[in-house]
PAKOLBA-940005 format. One line per 10 residues: their letters; for each residue x, y, z of N, C-alpha, C, O, CB. Coordinates in nm, 4 decimals, decimal comma. Atoms other than C-alpha are relative to their C-alpha. Glycine has a CB too. Layout:
A = X/Y/Z/X/Y/Z/X/Y/Z/X/Y/Z/X/Y/Z | ...
***
This chain:
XXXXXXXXXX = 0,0189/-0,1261/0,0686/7,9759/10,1875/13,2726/-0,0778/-0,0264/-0,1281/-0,0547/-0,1389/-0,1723/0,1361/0,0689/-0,0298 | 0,0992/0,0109/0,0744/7,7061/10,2279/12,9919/0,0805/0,0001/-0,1242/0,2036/-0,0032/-0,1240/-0,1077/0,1005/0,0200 | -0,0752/0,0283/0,1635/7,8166/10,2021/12,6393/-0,0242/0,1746/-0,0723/0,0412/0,2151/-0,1684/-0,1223/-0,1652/-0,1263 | -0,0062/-0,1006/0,0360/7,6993/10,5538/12,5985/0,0834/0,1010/0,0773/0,1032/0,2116/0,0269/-0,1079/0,0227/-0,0170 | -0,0925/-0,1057/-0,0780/7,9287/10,7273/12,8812/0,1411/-0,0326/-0,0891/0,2151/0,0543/-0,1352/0,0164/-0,0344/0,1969 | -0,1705/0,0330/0,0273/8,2579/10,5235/12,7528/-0,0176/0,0794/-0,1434/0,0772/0,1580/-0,1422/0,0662/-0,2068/-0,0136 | -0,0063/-0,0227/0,1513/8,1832/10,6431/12,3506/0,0073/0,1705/0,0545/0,0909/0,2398/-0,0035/-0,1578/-0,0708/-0,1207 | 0,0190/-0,1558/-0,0936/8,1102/11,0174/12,5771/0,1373/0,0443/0,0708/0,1511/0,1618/0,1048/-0,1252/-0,0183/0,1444 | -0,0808/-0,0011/-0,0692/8,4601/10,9398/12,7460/0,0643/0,0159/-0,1212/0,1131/0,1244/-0,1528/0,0184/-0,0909/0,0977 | -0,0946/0,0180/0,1190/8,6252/10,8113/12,4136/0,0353/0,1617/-0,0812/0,1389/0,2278/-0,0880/-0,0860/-0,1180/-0,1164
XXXXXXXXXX = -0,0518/-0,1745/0,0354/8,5580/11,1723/12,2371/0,0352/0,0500/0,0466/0,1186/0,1218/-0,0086/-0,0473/0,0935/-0,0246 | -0,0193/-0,1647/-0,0348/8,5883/11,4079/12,4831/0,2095/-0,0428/0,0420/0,2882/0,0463/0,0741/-0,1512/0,0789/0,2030 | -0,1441/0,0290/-0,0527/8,9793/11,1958/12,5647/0,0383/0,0382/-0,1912/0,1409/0,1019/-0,2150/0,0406/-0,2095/0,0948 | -0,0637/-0,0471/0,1838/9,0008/11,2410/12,0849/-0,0013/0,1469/0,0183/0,1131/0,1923/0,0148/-0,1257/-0,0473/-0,1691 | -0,0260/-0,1201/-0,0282/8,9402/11,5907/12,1484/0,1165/0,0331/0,0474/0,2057/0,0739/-0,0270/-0,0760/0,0383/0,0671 | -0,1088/-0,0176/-0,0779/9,1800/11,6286/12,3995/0,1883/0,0073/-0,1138/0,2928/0,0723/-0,1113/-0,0251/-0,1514/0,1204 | -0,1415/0,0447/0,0435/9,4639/11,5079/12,1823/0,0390/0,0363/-0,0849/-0,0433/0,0099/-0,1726/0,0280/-0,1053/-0,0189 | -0,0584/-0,0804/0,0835/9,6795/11,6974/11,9537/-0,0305/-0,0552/-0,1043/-0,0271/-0,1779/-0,1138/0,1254/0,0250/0,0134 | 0,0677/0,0046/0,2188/9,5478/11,7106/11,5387/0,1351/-0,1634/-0,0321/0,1128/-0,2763/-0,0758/0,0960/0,2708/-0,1751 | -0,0698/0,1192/0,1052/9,8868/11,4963/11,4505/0,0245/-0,0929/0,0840/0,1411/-0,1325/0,0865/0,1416/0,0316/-0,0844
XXXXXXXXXX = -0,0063/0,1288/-0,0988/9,8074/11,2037/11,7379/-0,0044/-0,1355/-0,1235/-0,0753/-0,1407/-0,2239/-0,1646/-0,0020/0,1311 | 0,0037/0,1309/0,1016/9,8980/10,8384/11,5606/-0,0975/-0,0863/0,0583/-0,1227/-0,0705/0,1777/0,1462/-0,0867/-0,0169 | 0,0314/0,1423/-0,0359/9,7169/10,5310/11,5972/0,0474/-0,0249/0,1287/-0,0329/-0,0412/0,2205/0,0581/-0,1008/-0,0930 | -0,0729/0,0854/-0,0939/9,9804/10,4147/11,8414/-0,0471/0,0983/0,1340/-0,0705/0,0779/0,2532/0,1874/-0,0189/-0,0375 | 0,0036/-0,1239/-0,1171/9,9299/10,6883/12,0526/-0,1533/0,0206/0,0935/-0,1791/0,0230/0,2138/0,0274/0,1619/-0,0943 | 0,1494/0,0373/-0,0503/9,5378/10,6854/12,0574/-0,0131/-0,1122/0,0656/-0,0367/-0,0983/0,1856/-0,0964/-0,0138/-0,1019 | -0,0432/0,0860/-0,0658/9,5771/10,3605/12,1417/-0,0264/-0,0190/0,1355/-0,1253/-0,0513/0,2012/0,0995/0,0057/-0,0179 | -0,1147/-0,0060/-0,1544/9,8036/10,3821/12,4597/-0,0729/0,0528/0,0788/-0,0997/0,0046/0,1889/0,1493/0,0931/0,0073 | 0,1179/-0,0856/-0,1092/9,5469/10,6825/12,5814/-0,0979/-0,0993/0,0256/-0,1208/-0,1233/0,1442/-0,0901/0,1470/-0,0689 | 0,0799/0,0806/-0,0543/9,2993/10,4323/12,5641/-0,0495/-0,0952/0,0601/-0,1601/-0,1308/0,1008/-0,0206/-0,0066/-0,0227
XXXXXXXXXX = -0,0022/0,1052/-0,1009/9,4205/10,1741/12,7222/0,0457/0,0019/0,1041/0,0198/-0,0950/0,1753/0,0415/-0,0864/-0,0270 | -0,0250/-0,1132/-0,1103/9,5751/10,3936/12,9905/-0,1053/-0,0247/0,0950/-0,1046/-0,0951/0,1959/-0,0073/0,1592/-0,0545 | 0,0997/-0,0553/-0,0401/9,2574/10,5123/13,0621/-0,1065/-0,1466/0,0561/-0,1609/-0,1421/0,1664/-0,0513/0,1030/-0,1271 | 0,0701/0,1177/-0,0033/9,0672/10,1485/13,0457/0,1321/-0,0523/0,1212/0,0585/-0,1158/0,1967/-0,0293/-0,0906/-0,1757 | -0,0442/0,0740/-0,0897/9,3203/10,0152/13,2910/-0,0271/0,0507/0,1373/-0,0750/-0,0217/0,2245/0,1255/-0,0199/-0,0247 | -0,0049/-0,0917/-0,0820/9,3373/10,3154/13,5338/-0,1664/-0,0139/0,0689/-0,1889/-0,0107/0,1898/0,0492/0,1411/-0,0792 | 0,1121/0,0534/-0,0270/8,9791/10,2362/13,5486/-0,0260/-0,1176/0,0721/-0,0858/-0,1214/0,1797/-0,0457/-0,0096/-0,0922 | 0,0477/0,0664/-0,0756/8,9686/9,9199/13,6118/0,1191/-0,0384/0,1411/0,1101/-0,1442/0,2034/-0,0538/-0,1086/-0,0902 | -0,0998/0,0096/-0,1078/9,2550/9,9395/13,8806/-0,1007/0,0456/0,1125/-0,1226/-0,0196/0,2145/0,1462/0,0985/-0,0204 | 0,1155/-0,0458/-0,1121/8,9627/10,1881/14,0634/-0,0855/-0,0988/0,0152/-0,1120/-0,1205/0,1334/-0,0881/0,1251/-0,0339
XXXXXXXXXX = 0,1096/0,1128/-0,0519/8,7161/9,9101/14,0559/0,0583/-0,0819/0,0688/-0,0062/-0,1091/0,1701/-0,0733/-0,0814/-0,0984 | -0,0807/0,1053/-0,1289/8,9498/9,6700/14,2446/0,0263/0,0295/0,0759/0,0471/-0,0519/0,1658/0,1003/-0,0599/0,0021 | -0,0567/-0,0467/-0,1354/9,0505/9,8744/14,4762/-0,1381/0,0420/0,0862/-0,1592/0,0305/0,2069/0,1164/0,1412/-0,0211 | 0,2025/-0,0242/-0,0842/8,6357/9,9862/14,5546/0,0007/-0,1392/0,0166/-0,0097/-0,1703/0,1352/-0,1859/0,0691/-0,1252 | 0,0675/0,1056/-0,0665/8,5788/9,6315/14,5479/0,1012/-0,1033/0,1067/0,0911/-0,2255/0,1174/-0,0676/-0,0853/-0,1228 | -0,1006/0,0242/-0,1007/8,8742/9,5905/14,8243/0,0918/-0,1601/-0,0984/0,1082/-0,2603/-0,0287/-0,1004/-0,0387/0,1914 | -0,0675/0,0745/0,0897/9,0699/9,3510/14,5257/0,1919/0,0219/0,0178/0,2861/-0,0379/-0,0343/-0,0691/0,0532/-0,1526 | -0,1476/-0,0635/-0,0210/9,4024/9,5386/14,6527/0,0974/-0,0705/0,0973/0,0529/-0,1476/0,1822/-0,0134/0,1459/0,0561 | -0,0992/0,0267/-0,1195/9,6996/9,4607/14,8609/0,0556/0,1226/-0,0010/0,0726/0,1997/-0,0954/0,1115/-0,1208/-0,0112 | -0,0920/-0,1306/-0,0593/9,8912/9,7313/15,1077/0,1278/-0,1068/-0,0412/0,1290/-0,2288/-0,0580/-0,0224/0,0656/0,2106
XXXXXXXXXX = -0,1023/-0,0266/-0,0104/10,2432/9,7703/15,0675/0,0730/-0,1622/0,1193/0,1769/-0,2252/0,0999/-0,0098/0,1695/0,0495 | -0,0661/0,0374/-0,1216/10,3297/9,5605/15,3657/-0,1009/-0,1769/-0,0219/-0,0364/-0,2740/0,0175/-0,0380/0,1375/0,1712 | 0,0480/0,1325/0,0676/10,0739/9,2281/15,2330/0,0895/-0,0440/-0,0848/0,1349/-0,1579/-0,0739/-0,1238/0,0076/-0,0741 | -0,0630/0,0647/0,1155/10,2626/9,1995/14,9408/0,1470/-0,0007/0,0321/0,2090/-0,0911/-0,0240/-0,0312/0,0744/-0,1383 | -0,1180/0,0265/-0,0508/10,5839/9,2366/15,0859/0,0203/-0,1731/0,0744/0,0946/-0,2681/0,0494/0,0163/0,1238/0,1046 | -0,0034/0,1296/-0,0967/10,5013/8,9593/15,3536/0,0098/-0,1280/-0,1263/0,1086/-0,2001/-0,1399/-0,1709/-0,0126/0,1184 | 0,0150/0,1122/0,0708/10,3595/8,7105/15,0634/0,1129/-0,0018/-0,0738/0,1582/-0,1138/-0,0975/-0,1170/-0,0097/-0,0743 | -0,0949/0,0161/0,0965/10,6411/8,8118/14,8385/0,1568/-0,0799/0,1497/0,2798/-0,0775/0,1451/0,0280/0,2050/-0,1063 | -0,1585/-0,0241/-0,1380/10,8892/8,7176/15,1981/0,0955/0,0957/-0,0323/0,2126/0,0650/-0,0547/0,1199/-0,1446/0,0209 | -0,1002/-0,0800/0,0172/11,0385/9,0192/15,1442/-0,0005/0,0640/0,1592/0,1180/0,0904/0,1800/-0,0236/0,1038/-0,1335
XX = -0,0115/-0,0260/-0,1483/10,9970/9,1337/15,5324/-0,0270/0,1226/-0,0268/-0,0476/0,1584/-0,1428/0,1313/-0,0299/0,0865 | 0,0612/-0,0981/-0,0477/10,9037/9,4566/15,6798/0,1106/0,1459/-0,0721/0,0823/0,2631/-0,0469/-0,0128/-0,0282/0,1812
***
């Protein structure tokens, strides 16, 4: 993502957020948002395990 969409993302998510938002809070949205992200890129670039992979590797069975 370009450095001008995320700063395009960053406001329009400060907007969003109530006048008396803290630090901690901005934050959290933004790293929310930065994870949630890159969770979608792993899963497009097939980086994922089903339900039933991670069971097996964990030997937890079916």
């Amino acid at each position: 993502m370009a450095t001008a969409d995320i700063k395009a993302i960053a406001h329009q998510l400060i907007d969003q957020l109530p006048e008396t938002t803290s630090w901690d809070e901005l934050i959290y949205q933004l790293e929310l948002r930065a994870s949630i992200e890159q969770g979608i890129r792993e899963s497009d670039q097939g980086l994922t395990y089903t339900t039933d992979q991670l069971s097996a590797q964990l030997g937890l069975g079916s």
